[in-house]
C-alpha positions as a printed Julia matrix, in Angstrom:
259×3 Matrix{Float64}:
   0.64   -3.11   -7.44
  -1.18   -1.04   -4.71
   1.2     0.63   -1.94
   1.0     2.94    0.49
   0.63    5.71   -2.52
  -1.96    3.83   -3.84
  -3.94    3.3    -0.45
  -3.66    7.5     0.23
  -5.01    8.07   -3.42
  -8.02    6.11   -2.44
  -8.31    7.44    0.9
  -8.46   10.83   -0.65
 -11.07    9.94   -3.69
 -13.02    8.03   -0.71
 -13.02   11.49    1.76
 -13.82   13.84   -1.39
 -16.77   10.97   -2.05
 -18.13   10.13    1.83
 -16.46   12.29    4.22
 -19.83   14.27    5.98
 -22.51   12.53    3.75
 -25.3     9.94    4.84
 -25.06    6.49    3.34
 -28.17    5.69    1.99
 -27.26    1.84    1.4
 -24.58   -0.34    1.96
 -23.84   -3.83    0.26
 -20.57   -6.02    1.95
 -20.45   -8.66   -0.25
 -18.92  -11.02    2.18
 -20.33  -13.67    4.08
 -19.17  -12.47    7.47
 -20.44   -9.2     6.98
 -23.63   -9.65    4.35
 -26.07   -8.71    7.04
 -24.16   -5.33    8.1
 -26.48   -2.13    7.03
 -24.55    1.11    7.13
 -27.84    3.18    5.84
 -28.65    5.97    7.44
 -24.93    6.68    9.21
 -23.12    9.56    8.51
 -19.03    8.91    7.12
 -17.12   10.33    9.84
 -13.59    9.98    8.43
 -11.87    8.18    5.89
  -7.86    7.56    6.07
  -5.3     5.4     5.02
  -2.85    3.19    7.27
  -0.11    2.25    5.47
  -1.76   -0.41    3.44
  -4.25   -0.43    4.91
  -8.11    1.94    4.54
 -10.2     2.83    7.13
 -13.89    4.0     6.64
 -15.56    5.75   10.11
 -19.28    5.85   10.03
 -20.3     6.32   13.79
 -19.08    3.69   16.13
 -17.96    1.1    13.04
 -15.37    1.21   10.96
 -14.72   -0.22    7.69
 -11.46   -1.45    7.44
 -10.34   -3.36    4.09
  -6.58   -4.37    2.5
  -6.33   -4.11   -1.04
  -3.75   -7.21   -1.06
  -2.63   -7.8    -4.63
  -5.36   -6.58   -6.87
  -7.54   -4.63   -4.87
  -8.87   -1.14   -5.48
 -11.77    0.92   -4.37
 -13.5     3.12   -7.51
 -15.88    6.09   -7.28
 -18.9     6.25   -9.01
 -22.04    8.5   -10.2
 -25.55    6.89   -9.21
 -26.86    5.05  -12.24
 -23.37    4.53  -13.41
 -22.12    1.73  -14.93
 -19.33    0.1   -13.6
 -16.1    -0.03  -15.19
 -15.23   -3.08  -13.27
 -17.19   -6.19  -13.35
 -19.91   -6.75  -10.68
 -19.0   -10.08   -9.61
 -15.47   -8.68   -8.38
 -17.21   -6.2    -6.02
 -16.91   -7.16   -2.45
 -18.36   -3.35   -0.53
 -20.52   -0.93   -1.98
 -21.17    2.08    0.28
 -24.38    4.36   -1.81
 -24.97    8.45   -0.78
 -27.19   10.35   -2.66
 -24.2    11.59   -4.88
 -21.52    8.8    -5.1
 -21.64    4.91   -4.85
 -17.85    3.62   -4.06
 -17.2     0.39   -4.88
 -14.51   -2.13   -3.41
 -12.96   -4.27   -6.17
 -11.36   -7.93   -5.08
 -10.38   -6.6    -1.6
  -7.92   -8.73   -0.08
  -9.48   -8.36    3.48
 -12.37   -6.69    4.18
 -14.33   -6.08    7.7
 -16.48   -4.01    9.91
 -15.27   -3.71   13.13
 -16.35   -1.74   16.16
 -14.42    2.02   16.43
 -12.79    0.64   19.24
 -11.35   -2.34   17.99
  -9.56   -0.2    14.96
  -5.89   -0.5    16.66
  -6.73   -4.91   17.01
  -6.7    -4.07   13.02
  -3.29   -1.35   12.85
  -2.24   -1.07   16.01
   0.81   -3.41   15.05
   1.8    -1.18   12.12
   5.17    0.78   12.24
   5.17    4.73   11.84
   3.29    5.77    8.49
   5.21    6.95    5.65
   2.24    9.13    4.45
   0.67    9.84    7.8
   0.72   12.68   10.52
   2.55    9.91   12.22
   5.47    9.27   10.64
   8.59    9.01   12.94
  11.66    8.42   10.84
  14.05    7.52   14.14
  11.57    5.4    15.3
  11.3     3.28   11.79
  15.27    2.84   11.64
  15.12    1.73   15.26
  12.7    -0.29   14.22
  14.42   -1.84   11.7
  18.03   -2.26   12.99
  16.65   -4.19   16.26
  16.72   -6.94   13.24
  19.78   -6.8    12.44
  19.8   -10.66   10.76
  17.09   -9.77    8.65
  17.64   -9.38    4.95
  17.07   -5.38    4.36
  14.02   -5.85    1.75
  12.29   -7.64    4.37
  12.65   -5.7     7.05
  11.63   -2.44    4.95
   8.48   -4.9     3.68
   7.84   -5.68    7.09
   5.0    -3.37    7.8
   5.48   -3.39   11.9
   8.46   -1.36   11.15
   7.58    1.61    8.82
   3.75    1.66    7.21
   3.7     1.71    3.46
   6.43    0.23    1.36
   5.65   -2.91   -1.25
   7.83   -4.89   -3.36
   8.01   -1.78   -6.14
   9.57    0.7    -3.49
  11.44   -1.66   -1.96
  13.53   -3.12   -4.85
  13.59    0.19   -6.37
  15.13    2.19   -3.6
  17.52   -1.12   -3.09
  18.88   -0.59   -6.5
  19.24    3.24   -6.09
  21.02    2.59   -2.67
  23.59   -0.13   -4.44
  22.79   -2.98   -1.78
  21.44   -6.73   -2.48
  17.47   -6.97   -1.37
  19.02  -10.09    0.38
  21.52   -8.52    2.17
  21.24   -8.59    6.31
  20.61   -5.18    7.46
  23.14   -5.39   10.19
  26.34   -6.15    7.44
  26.58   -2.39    6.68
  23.56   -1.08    5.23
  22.79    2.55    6.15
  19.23    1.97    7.35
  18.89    5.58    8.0
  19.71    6.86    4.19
  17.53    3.37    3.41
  15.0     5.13    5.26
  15.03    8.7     4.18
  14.99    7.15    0.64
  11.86    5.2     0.57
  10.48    8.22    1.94
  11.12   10.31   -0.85
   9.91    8.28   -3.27
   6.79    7.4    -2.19
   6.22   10.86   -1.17
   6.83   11.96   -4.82
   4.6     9.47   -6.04
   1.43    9.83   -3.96
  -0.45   11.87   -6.26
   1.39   10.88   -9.68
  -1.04    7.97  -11.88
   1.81    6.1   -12.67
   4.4     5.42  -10.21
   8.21    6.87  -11.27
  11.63    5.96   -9.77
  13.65    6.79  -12.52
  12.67   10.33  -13.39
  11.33    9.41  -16.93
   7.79    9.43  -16.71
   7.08    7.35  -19.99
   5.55    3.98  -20.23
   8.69    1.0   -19.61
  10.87    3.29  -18.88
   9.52    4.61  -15.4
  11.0     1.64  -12.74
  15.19    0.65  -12.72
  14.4    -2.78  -11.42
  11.26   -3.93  -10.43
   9.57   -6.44  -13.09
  12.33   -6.52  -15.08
  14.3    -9.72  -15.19
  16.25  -10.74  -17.94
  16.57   -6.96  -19.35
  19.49   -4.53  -18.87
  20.28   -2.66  -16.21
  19.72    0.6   -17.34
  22.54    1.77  -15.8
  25.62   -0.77  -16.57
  23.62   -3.19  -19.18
  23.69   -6.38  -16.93
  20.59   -8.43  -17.03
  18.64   -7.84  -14.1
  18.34  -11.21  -12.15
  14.93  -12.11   -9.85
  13.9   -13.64   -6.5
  12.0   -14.67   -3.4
  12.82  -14.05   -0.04
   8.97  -15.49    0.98
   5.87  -14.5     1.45
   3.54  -12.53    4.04
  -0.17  -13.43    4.68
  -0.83  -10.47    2.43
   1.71  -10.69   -0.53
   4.64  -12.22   -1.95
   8.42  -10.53   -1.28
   9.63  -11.12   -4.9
  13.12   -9.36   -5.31
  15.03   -7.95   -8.66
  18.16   -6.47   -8.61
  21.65   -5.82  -10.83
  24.31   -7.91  -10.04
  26.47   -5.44  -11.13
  25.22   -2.35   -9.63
  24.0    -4.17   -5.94
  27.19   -5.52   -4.98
């Protein structure tokens, strides 16, 4: 599931790709945006928000969400896609690279200037030059009704965290995803948490919370109702707490270990 790990790993395979070169053709495979032509602009900057990927060429941007199944994939010229064509939504050509935007969950080109209408809302980044731990337990504990996987999901209050982190760092913390952040959860050490992990993980290919990088054995909690815990042997139970325009806030936890 893409996360803020997963938006910086394309950000960086994007910059390595575009940063400094010419487009020589552009393709934006949406309606809205079908008549755009990037050609001949030079990529100023690439960088991930959060979630969230902006593409500088000149005075647009290119700003997409990968939502739920998004990704962007670098290419050769001439070579074949290892995605199908049909699921493409941006294509952005040089005379090196073509990178290709697979079922983007929002995608736009907006004026430079209108970049912070797009992220301006968007808490400090967990990844970014930006990031302002006081600021995103502040944040957070101005809230203090709000169930704590929520208001870590909630993207106004720190930029980066999905459903995997935030279930994962619940369980390693011992608190209920539903619990209200102001009936005793340390925000701060909440904080500080999600930080490490995702900072450990943002150049890894498979994401690990557990230490045991081996396939099903790499998350505590997270897609794994109805197994044991792997600490205590409980089954793990799962949940909702809702949904965002951009993805659902399904929860897992031990009953026995998140009391």
């Amino acid at each position: 599931m893409p996360e803020g790990d997963t938006v910086f790993q394309a950000a960086e395979r994007l910059r390595r790709a575009l940063e400094g070169e010419t487009l020589t053709r552009s393709d934006f495979r949406v309606p809205k945006y079908a008549t755009v032509d990037l050609a001949g602009r030079t990529v100023d900057e690439v960088l991930a928000r959060g979630k969230h990927l902006l593409i500088r060429a000149g005075d647009l941007t290119v700003h997409s969400h990968l939502k739920m199944e998004g990704s962007w994939r670098v290419f050769r010229p001439g070579e074949r896609w290892n995605r199908p064509a049909h699921l493409a939504r941006a294509v952005l050509e040089t005379s090196g690279s073509v990178a290709v935007g697979f079922e983007l969950g929002l995608l736009e080109v907006i004026p430079l200037d209108d970049e912070a209408r797009a992220v301006g809302h968007l808490g400090p980044d967990l990844l970014g030059p930006d990031w302002d731990a006081p600021e995103a337990v502040r944040r957070i504990g101005s809230a203090p009704e709000v169930p704590i996987a929520v208001a870590l999901l909630d993207q106004r209050n720190l930029a980066g965290l999905g459903n995997v982190y935030v279930n994962e760092l619940c369980f390693l913390r011992g608190i209920r995803p539903q619990r209200a952040v102001g009936a005793g959860v340390d925000v701060e050490a909440a904080v500080d948490l999600g930080r490490r992990l995702i900072v450990a993980n943002r150049d890894r290919v498979a994401r690990v919370t557990t230490g045991v990088d081996r396939r099903g054995a790499r998350l505590w909690v997270y897609g794994r109702a109805g197994e044991p815990c792997r600490r205590c042997g409980t089954r793990i139970e799962r949940g909702e707490l809702g949904r965002t325009e951009l993805e659902e806030r399904v929860t897992f936890w031990c009953p026995n270990c998140q009391r």
